[in-house]
matplotlib code that plots the C-alpha trace (Angstrom):
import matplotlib.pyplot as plt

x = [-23.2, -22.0, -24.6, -22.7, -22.5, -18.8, -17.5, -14.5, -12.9, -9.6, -9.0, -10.7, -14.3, -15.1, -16.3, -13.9, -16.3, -19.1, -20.6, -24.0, -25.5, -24.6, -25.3, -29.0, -29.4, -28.0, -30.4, -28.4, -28.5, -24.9, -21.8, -20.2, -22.6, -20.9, -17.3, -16.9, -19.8, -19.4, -21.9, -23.5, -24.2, -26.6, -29.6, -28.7, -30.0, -27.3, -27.0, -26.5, -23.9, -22.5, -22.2, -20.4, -17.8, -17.0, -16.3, -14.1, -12.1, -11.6, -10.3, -8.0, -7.2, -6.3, -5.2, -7.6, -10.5, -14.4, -16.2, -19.8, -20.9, -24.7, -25.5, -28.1, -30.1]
y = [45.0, 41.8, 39.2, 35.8, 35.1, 35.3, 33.5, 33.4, 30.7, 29.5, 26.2, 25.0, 25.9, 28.9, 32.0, 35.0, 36.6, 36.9, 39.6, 41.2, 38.7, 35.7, 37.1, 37.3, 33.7, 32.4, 34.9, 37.1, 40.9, 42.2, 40.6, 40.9, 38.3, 35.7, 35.7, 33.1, 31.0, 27.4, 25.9, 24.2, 27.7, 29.0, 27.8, 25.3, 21.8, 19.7, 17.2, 20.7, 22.0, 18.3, 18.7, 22.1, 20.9, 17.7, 20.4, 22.5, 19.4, 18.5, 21.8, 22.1, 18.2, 19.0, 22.4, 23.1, 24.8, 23.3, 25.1, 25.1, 23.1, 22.3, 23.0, 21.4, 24.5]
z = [33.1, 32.0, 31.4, 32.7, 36.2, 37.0, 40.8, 42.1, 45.1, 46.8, 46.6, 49.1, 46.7, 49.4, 48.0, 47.5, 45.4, 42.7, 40.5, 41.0, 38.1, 40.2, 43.5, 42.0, 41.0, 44.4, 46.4, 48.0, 47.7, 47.1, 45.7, 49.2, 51.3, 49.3, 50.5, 52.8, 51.8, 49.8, 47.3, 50.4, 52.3, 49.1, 47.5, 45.9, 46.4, 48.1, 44.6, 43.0, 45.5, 45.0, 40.5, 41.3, 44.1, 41.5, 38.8, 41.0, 41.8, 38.2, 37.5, 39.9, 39.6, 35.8, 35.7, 32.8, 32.2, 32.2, 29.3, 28.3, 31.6, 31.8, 35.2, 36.7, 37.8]

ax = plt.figure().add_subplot(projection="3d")
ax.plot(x, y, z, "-o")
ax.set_aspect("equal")
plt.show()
């Protein structure tokens, strides 16, 4: 019921898992089809998949979280 998407990956940016909001916007039909997958596996354009592999670096570069990202969706 929660209205944000919410994802979850290892460190290597593959999927472990999403909620049913996110699931949704990357056009899949259950949380589940997601595990496994990276940013380049979904919809998303490949200079998308690109902005959200650079932000997962970052974080896990500096330990600290990214807020209020504009994604380029």
């Amino acid at each position: 019921v929660m209205p944000q998407c919410v994802v979850w990956k290892d460190r290597n940016s593959v999927f472990l898992g999403c909620n049913q909001k996110f699931a949704s916007i990357a056009g899949l039909e259950a949380p589940e089809q997601i595990v496994g997958k990276t940013d380049y596996d979904l919809a998303w354009k490949k200079e998308e998949a690109d902005f959200f592999r650079a932000c997962d670096a970052r974080v896990m570069e500096s330990n600290q979280a990214e807020l209020h990202i504009i994604e380029p969706q």
